[in-house]
C-alpha positions in Angstrom: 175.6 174.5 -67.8 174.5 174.0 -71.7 177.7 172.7 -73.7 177.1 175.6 -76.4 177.6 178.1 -73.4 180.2 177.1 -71.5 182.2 177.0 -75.0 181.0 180.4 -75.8 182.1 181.8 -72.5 185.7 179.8 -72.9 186.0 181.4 -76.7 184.9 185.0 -75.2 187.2 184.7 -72.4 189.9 183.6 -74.2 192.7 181.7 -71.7 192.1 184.2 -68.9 190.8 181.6 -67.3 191.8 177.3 -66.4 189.8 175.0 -68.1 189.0 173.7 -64.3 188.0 177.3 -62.8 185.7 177.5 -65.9 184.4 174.1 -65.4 183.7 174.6 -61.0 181.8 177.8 -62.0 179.8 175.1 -64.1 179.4 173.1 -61.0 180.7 169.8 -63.7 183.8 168.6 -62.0 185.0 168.0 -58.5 188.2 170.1 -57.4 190.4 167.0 -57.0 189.2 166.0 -60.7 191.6 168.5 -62.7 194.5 167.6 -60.9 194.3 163.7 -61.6 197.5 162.6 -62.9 199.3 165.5 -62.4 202.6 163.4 -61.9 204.4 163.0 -65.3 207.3 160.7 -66.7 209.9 163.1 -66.6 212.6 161.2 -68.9 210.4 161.2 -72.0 208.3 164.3 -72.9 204.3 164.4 -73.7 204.4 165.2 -77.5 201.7 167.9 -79.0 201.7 168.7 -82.8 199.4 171.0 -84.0 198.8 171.3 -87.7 196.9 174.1 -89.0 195.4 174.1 -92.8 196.4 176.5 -95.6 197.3 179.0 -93.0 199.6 181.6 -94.3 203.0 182.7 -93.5 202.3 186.1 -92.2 199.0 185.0 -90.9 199.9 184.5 -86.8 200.2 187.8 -84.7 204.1 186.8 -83.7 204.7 186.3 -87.6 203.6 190.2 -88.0 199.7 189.2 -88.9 196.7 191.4 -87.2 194.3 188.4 -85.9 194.3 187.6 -82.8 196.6 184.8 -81.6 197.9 185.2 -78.0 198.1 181.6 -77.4 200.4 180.7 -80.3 201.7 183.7 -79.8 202.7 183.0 -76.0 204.6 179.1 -77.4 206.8 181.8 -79.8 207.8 184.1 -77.2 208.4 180.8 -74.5 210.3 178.7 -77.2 211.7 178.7 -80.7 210.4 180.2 -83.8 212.0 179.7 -87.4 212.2 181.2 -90.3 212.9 178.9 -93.2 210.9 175.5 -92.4 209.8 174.5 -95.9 206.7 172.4 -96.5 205.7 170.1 -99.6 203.2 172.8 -101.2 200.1 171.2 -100.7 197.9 169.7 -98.0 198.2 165.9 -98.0 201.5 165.8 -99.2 203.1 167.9 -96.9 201.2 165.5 -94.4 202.9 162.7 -95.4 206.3 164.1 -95.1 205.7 165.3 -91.7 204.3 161.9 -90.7 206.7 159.8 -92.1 210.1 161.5 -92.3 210.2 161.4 -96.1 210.0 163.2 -99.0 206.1 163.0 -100.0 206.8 161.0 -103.2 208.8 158.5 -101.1 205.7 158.1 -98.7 203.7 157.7 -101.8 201.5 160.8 -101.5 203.2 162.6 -104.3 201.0 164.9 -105.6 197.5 163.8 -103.9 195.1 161.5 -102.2 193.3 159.2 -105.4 191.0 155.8 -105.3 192.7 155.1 -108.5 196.3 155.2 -108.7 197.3 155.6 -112.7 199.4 152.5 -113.0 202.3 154.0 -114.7 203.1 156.7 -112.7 204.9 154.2 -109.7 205.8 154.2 -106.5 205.5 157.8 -105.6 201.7 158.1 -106.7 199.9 155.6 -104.7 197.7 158.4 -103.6 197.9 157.0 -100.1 200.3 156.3 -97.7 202.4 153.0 -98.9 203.0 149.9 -96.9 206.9 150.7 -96.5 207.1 154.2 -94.8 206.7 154.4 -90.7 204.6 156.9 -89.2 205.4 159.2 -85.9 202.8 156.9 -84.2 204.2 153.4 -85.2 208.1 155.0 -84.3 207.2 156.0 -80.7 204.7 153.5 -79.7 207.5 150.8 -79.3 209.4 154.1 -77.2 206.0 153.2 -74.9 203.4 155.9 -75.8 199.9 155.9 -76.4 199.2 157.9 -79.9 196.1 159.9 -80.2 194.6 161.7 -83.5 192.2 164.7 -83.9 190.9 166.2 -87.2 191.9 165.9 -90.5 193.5 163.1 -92.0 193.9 163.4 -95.2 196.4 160.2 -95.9 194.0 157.8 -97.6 190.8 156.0 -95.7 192.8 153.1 -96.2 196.1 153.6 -94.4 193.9 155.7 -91.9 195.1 156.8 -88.4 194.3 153.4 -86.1 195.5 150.8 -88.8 198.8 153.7 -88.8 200.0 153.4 -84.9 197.0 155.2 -83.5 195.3 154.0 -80.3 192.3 156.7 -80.7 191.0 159.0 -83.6 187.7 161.8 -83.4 187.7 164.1 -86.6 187.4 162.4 -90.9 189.5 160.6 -93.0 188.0 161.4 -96.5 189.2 164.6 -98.5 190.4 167.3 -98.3 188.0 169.4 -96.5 184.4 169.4 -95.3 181.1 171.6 -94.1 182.6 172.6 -90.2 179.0 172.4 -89.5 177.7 168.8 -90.7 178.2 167.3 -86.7 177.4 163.6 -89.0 180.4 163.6 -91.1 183.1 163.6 -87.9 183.6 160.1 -86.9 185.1 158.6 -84.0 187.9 155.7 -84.3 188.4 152.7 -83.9 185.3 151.3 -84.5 182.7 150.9 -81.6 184.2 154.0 -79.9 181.0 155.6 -78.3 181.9 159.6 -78.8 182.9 161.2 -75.6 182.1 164.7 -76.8 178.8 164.8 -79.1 176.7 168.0 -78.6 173.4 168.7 -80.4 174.0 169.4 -84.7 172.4 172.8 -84.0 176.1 173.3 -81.6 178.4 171.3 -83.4 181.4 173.6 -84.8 184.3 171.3 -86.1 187.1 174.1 -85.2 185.5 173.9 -81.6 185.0 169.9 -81.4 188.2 169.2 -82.3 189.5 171.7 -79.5 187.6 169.7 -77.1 188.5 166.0 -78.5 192.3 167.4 -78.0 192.0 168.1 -74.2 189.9 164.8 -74.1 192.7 162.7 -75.9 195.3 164.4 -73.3 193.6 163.3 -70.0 192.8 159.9 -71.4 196.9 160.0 -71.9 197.1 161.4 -68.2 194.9 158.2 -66.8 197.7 155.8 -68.3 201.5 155.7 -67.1 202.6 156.0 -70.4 204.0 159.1 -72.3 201.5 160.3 -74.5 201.6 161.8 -77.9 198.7 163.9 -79.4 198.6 164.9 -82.9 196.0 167.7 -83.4 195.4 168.0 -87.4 192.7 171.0 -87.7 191.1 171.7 -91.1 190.9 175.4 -90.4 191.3 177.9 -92.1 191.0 175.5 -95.1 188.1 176.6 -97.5 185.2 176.4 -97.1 186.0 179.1 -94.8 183.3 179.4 -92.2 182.6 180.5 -88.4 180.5 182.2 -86.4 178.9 185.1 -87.6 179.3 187.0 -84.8 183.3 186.0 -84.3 183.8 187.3 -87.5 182.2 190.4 -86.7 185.1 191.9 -85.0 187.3 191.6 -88.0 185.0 192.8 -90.5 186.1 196.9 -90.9 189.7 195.8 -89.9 189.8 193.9 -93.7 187.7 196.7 -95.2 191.0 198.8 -95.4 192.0 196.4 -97.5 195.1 193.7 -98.8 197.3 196.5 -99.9 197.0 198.6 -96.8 197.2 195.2 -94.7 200.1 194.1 -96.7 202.4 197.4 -96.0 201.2 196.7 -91.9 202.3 193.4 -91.9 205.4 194.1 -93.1 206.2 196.3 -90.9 205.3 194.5 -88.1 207.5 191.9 -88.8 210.6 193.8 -89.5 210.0 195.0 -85.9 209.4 191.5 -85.0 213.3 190.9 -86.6 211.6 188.7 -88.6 211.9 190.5 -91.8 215.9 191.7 -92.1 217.0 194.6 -94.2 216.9 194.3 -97.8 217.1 190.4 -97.8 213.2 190.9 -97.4 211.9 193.5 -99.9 208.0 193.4 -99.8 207.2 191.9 -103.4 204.5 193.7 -105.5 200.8 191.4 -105.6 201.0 188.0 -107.1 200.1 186.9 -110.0 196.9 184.9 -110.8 198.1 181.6 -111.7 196.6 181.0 -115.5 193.0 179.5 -115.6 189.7 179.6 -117.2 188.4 183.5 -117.0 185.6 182.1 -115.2 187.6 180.5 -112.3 190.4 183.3 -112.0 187.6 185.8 -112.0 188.6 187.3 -115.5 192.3 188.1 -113.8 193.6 185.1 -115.4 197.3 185.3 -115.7 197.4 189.0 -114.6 198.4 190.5 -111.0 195.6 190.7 -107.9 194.2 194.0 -108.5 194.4 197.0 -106.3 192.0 197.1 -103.5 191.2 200.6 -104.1 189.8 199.7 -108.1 187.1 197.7 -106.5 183.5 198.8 -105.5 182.4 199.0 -102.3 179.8 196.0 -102.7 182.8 193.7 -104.2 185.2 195.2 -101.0 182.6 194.6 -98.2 182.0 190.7 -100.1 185.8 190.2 -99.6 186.5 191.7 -95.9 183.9 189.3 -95.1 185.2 186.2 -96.6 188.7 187.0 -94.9 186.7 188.2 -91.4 185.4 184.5 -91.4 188.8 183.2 -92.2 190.4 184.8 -89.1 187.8 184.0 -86.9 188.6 180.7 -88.0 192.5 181.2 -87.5 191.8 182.4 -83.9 189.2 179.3 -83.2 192.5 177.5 -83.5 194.1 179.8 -81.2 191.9 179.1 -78.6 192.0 175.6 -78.8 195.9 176.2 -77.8 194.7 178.1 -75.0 193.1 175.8 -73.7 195.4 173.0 -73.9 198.2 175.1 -72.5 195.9 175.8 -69.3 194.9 172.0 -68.7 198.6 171.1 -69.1 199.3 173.7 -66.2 197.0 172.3 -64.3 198.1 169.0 -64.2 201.3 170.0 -64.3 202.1 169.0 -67.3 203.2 172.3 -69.4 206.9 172.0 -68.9 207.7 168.5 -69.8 205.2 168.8 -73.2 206.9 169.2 -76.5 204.5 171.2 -78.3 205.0 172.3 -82.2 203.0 174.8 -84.2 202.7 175.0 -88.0 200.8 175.4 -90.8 200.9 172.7 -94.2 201.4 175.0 -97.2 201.7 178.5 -97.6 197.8 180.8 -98.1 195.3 178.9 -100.7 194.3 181.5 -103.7 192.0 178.7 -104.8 191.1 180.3 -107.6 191.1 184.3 -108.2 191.1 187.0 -106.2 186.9 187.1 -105.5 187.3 183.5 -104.4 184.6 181.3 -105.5 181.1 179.7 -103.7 180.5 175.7 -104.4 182.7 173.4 -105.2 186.0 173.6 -105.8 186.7 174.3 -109.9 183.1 174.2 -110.3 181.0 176.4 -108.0 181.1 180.1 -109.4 181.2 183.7 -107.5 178.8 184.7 -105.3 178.6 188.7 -105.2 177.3 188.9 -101.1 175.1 192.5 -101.0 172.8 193.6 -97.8 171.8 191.0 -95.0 172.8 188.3 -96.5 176.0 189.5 -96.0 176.7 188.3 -92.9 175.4 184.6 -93.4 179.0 184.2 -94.9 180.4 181.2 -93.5 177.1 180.3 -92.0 176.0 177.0 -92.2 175.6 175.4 -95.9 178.0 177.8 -97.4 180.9 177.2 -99.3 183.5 179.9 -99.9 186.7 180.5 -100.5 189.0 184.2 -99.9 190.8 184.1 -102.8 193.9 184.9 -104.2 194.3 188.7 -103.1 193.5 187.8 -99.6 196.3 184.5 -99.8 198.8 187.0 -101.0 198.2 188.9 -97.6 198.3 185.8 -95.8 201.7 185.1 -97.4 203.2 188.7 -97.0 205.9 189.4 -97.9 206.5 186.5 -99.8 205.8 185.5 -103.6 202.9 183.1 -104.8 201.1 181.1 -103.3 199.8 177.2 -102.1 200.7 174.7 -105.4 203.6 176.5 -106.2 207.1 176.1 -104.8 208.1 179.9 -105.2 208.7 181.2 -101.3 205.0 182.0 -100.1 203.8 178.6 -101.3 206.6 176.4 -99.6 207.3 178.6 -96.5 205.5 177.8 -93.5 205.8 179.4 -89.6 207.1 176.8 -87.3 206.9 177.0 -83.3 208.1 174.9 -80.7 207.9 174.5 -77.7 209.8 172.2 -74.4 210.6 174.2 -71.1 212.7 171.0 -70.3 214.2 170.5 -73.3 215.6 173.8 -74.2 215.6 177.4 -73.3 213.5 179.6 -75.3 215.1 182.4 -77.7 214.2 186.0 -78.8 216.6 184.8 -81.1 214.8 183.6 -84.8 216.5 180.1 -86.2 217.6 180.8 -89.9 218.3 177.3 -91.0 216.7 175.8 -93.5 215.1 173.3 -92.8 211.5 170.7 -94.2 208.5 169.5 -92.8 210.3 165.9 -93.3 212.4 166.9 -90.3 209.9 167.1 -87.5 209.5 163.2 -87.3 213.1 163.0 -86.6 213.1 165.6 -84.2 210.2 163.9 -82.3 212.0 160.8 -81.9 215.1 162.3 -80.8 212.9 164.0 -77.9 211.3 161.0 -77.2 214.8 158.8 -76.9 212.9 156.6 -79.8 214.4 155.1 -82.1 213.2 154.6 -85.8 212.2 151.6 -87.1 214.8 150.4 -89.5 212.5 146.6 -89.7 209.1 146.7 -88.5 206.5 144.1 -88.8 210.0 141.8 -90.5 209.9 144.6 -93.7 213.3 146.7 -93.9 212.2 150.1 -93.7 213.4 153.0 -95.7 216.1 155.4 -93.9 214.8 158.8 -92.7 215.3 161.8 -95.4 214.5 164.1 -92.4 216.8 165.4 -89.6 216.4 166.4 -86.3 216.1 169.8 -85.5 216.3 169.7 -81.8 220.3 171.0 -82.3 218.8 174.4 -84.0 216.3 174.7 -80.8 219.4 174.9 -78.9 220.8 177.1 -81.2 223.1 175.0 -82.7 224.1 174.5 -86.6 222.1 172.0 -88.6 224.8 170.3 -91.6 224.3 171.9 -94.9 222.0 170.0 -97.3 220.3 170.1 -100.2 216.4 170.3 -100.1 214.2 169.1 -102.8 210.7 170.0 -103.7 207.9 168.8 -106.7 204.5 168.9 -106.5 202.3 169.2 -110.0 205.1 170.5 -112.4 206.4 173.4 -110.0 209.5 172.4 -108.5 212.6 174.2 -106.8 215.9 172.9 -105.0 217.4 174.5 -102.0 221.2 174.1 -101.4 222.7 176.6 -99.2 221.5 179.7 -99.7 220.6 179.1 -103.4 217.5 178.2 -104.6 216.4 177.7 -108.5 212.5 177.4 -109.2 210.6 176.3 -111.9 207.0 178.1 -111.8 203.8 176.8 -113.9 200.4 178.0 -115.0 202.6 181.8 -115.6 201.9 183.9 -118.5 205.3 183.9 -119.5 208.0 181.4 -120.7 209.1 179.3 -117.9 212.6 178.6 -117.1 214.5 177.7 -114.3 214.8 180.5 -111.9 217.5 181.3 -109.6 217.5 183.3 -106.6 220.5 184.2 -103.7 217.9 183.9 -100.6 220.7 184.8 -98.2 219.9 188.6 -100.0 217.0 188.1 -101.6 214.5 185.8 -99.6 211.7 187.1 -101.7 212.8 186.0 -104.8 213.0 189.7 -106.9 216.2 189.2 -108.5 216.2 186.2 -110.9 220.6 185.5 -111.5 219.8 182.6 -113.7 220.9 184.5 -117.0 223.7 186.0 -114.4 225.0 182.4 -113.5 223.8 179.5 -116.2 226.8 177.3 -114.9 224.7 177.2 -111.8 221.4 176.6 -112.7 222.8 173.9 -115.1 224.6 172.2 -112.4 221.7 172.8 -109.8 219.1 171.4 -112.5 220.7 168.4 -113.0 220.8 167.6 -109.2 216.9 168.2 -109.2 216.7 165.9 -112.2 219.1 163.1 -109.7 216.6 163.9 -106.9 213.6 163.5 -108.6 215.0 160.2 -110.1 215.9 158.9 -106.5 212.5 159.6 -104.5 210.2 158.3 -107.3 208.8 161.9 -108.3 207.5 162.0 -112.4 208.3 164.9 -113.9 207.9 166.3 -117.2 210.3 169.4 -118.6 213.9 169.5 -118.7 216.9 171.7 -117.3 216.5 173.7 -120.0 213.5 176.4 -120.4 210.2 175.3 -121.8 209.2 176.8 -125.3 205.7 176.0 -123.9 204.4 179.7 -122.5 201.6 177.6 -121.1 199.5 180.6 -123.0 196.1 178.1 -124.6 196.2 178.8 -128.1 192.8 179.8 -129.3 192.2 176.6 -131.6 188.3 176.7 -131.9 186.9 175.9 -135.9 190.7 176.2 -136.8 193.0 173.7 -138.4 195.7 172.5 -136.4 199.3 171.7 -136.5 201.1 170.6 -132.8 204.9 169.4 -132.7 207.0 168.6 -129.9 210.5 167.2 -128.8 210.7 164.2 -126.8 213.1 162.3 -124.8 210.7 159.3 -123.0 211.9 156.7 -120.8 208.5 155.0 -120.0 205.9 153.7 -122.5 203.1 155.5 -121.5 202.0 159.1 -121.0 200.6 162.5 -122.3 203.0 164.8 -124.6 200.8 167.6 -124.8 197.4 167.7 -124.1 194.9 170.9 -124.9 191.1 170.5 -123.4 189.1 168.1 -121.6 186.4 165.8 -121.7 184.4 167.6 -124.1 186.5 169.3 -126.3 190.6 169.2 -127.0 193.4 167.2 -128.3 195.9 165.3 -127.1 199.5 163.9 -128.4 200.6 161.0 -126.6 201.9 157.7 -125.8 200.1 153.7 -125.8 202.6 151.0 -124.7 205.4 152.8 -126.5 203.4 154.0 -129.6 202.4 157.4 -130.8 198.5 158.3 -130.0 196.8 161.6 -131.4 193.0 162.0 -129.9 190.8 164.5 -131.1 187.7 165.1 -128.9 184.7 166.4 -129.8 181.3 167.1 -128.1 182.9 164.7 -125.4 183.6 161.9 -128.0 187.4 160.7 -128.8 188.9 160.0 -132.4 192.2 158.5 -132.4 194.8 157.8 -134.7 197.8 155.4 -133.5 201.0 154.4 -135.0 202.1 151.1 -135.7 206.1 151.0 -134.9 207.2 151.9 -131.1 209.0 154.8 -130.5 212.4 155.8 -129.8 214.0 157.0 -126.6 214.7 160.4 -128.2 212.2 161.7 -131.2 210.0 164.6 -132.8 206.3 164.1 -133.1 203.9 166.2 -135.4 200.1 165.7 -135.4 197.9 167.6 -138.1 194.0 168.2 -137.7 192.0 169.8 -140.8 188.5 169.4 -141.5 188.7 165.6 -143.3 191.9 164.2 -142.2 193.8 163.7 -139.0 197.6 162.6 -139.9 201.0 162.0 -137.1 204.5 162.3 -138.0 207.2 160.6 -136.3 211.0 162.1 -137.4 209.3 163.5 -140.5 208.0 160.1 -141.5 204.2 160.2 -141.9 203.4 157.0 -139.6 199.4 157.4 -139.0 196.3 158.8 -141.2 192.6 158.6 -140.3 189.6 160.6 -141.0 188.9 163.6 -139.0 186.1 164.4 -136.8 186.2 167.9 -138.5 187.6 171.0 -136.0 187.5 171.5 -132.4 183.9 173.3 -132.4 184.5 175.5 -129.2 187.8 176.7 -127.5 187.7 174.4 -124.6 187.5 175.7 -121.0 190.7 173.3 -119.8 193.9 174.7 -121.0 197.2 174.0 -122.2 199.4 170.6 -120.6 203.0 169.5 -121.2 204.2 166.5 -119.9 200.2 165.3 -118.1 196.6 166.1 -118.3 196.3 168.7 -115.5 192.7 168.3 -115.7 190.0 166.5 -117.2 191.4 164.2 -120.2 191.7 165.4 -123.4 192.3 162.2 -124.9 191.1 158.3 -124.2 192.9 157.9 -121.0 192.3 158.8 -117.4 193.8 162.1 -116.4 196.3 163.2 -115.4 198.8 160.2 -117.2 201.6 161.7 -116.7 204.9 161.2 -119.1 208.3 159.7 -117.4 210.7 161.5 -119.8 211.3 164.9 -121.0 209.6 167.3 -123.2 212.2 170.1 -124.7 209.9 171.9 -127.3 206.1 172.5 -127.9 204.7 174.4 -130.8 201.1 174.8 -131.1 200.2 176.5 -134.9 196.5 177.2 -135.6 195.5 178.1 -139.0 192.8 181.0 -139.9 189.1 180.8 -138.4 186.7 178.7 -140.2 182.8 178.8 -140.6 181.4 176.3 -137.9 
């Protein structure tokens, strides 16, 4: 039977059916063939974790969302299911916690994958996994188990999955997400490895292949007498989001009613679910659009999602189809459970598997709430009208849902991915272990962090964690084990700590402050009683300042211990992160600055064609001007000290900086900033492209109190 069919009948008939029944009607395998190795080490469990990508919190049927997930669904209602597992707010740094037992910024992942670590910003910013932390893989191959590795990696090509503990690898190591249709770009690891599984380009489907690769790692696990742990990392539904046409058929009038409609269903499916509680759970109203270039948050720049109901019917039937595609890829995953959970039964393997389910980050609104086609940041909205409707997510297309269609995914929660309000640091966590623990209709509570599933792997597995390996002494494990809340037993109290890109947040006990970015607002620390209020409404930070003082300080001694560079204070930020409109004006910038390093941006407005920048060259005041992409720069002479006040003056012939009201720098100017640039307003880094003569995002170590941005009356260009 043609590969392409027999995975089209497997998709179609769902797990009705065993993968060997389905294979004898193909006439591919002997009868003896699916029960091969059926006998399986019975004191250590087979270990499964499946990671999905940017799925949201609501998103799975047995979270309260409408696509169809009976598989997942079935490891819910058979095991555990949580409510509070946090993650690290982004893709790869989530993905180092969870494979290493640390906080991201310990594991040196702390904000994202890079080729060229800035050399200031330490330890925590390798951009890759560093050479201290142990993964899952290197931990529980000395416990005697073959490690095997499908999909996306994400950790750096150069700590990749075989040179990190794994014995095989099908899927990529480079970026963050790629065409699910380009068969070329999936490699197969180590090197020399013939692929098992390669069908024709015109049937390759990564969702599918990766599926396959899984159930292929698992019997080449079952041929050995070795426990066997598979880590299944899919890249759906990360944009661009693309399947099928015709699986995304079935969803398209179901997301024509649109996200509000779908928003009030959702929720009430989960409070019947017992998922939602009460009035600790009020449904919050739409999102915000993080602040951006009008072009990228589709003119909704720093304003809620708008109402599905204010749209026209081209723009609606565009966006059902963009989220159709995105749960026909959620339920591709799906079926990929399905059919591991029917080859494990027969081989008699399902009971003594430890399978766990989650996603990396809360929904992506990458950028606005139309989405966007191309590249991330560059590619611009595609208005979809007629036939060529349906060629969404068909091959060589590159969308994203948006940020109205995230805030669905993340129902009933606030925000989004990149931020560490609720919906972007909450993700839905399964698991799974008939002989390790009874399941529960019960939901577990506790808190609890990606960091802690390592822990809780090793625990199962009777492994122990490397405290020396390879004759280097090891950091300890942040993570615990939640295997005592699977069994329904209390976790200790802790605190939880979370950064990633200037929003941060601390959990401790039921508290939680937050510190948002990118808002149209002044930004303070927030503060929220999640024991009654788990979708942060009711902000008691003006209520209880002793609190958030004491609480902000104990981020601050966090940050400090796992390496994370921050910029801000405990105090709220005079910066509204508003971009002043500074085109053909005259300038005048000033900030407060305590700075414990030498290097690093102030404030920054622009990029690399138009902008300023205030900031720091081995310990001395910098003020760049650029203009049509070229840098002026003015520099003091004396270094500065730990605590000051910087000024920086731009008019039409003379550029001048002020350090403590002393005049310390003149230079000609390059005349005003001709065009209000597209990148927008940074404290503390260079969220973008660089403003000034450095390489983005050089980040500050030290804290910035106060940022005033004055621009004089609108001259003549």
């Amino acid at each position: 039977m043609h590969t392409r069919i027999l995975r089209s009948l497997f998709y179609h008939q769902r797990t009705r059916l065993s993968v060997y029944w389905l294979l004898l009607l193909g006439g591919l395998v002997s009868q003896t063939h699916a029960m091969e190795n059926s006998s399986e080490n019975k004191s250590q469990p087979n270990i499964i974790v499946i990671l999905a990508d940017d799925l949201g919190y609501s998103d799975l049927g047995c979270y309260g969302g409408e696509i169809d997930t009976p598989n997942i669904d079935s490891l819910a209602a058979g095991g555990v299911k949580f409510t509070q597992l946090y993650n690290s707010a982004r893709c790869c740094p989530s993905r180092a916690s969870l494979m290493t037992g640390l906080y991201p910024s310990q594991a040196g992942i702390g904000d994202f994958t890079t080729n060229n670590p800035h050399p200031t910003r330490g330890p925590g910013y390798l951009g890759r996994l560093n050479d201290q932390c142990v993964t899952i893989a290197e931990a529980l191959k000395p416990a005697g188990y073959g490690c095997y590795y499908v999909g996306k990696w994400h950790m750096h090509t150069q700590t990749g999955p075989i040179k990190r503990g794994f014995d095989e690898f099908y899927g990529y190591t480079q970026d963050h997400s790629h065409d699910q249709y380009d068969k070329d770009y999936y490699i197969r690891l180590p090197e020399g490895r013939e692929k098992e599984i390669d069908p024709p380009a015109e049937d390759y489907y990564a969702t599918d292949i990766f599926n396959e690769y899984a159930i292929e790692f698992i019997k080449q696990g079952q041929k050995t007498d070795k426990p066997w742990f598979l880590f299944l990392g899919h890249s759906s539904p990360h944009f661009p989001v693309q399947a099928p046409a015709e699986r995304a058929d079935k969803y398209f009038e179901t997301y024509m009613q649109g996200w509000d409609v779908l928003r009030e269903e959702r929720y009430g499916r989960m409070k019947n679910l017992g998922l939602v509680q009460g009035s600790q759970w009020n449904l919050t109203p739409r999102s915000l659009v993080p602040v951006d270039r009008d072009d990228i948050a589709n003119n909704f720049s720093g304003e809620p999602n708008p109402a599905w109901k204010t749209l026209d019917l081209d723009r609606q039937r565009d966006l059902a189809r963009r989220m159709a595609v995105f749960a026909a890829m959620v339920e591709g995953v799906d079926v990929g459970v399905g059919q591991i959970i029917e080859h494990l039964k027969s081989t008699n393997a399902f009971e003594n598997t430890m399978i766990v389910f989650l996603s990396d980050n809360g929904a992506c609104y990458e950028w606005g709430p139309f989405g966007f086609d191309g590249r991330s940041r560059v590619g611009t909205t595609t208005l979809r009208t007629g036939d060529d409707l349906r060629n969404t997510g068909g091959h060589d297309t590159h969308q994203s849902y948006g940020s109205a269609w995230a805030n669905l995914g993340n129902t009933p929660l606030r925000m989004y991915k990149h931020f560490t309000h609720e919906g972007g640091i909450s993700t839905p966590f399964i698991a799974h272990w008939p002989n390790g623990f009874e399941s529960s209709e019960q939901w577990v509570r506790q808190p609890a962090h990606v960091m802690d599933i390592m822990p809780t792997l090793l625990e199962a597995a009777n492994a122990k964690y490397p405290h020396k390996l390879g004759g280097q002494t090891r950091p300890p494990l942040e993570g615990t084990s939640l295997l005592p809340a699977m069994k329904g037993q209390r976790l200790m109290d802790r605190s939880i700590g979370f950064d990633h890109q200037g929003a941060r947040a601390l959990r401790k006990g039921d508290w939680k402050i937050v510190w948002s970015k990118r808002m149209p607002h002044e930004i303070e620390w927030e503060l929220y009683d999640l024991s009654s209020d788990r979708c942060e409404l009711n902000n008691l930070a003006e209520k209880y300042p002793e609190r958030v003082e004491v609480m902000a300080k104990e981020w601050e001694q966090w940050a400090r211990r796992v390496n994370v560079i921050y910029e801000g204070s405990s105090k709220k930020s005079e910066n509204t992160q508003k971009s002043p409109a500074i085109a053909n004006r005259s300038l005048t910038i000033s900030a407060d600055v305590k700075a414990t390093a030498k290097t690093g941006v102030i404030v920054a407005q622009g990029g690399n064609q138009h902008g300023y920048a205030i900031h720091l060259v081995n310990g001395k005041l910098a003020f760049d001007v650029r203009v049509n992409g070229k840098a002026t720069r003015i520099m003091s002479q004396q270094q500065v000290p730990q605590e000051f006040q910087v000024r920086a003056e731009l008019t039409t012939g003379e550029m001048k900086l002020i350090l403590n009201k002393e005049v310390v720098a003149r230079g000609t100017s390059p005349g005003f900033i001709p065009k209000q640039p597209q990148d927008g307003l940074s404290v503390g880094q260079d969220d973008r492209t660089a403003a000034g003569g450095y390489a983005a995002p050089n980040p500050l170590d030290g804290i910035v109190t106060k940022v005033k941005v004055q621009a004089g009356e609108v001259s003549s260009p």
